[in-house]
Steps between C-alpha positions, in 0.01 A plus 500: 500500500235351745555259776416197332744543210784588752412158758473326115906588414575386853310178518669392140847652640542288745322235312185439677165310402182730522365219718774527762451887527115523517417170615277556807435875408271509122409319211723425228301711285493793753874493533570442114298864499714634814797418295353649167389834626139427484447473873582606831514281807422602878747627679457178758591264175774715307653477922503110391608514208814696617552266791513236221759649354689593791501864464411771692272795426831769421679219362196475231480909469846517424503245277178669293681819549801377278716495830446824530364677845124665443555888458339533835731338638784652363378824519463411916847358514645877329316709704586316848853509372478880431277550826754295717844557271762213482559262793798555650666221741771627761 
C-alpha cells in the first residue's frame, strides 16, 4: 500500500476534511492524487501532512506496517536480545 492510501484511511478515521490536512502544503488535485496512489509528495510536505494529523513518523510506519514492527527492526531487537541475553534486575 503506498503512503497516500495509508494518510487517506487515517484522515477519514478520524474524520478529517482533505482541506484541513493539506491546506497550506498542495493543491487539492495534488493531494486527491497523494491519496489515490498516483503521486508522491516531498518529504518536506508529507512532514506537514503528518503534523496535521498529529502523528509522528513511527507512529505512521507502524500504522502502514499493520502495527507490526519493520523486520529490521525486529530482527535488531532479537539479535541484541541474544547478543546481550535477558535483563536481569537485582
Amino acid at each position: 500500500m503506498m503512503y497516500g492510501e495509508v494518510i487517506k484511511q487515517i484522515r477519514l478515521n478520524k474524520n478529517l476534511p482533505l482541506k484541513s490536512v493539506y491546506f497550506g502544503i498542495c493543491s487539492k488535485t495534488n493531494a486527491v492524487k497523494f491519496e489515490n496512489g498516483e503521486r508522491m509528495l516531498a518529504a518536506d510536505k508529507f512532514a506537514g501532512v503528518l503534523a496535521n494529523l498529529m502523528l509522528t513518523m513511527p507512529e505512521f510506519s507502524w500504522i502502514k506496517n499493520g502495527y507490526h514492527p519493520q523486520k529490521a527492526d525486529y530482527y535488531q531487537y532479537i539479535v541484541s536480545q541474544a547478543w546481550n541475553g535477558p535483563l536481569s534486575i537485582k
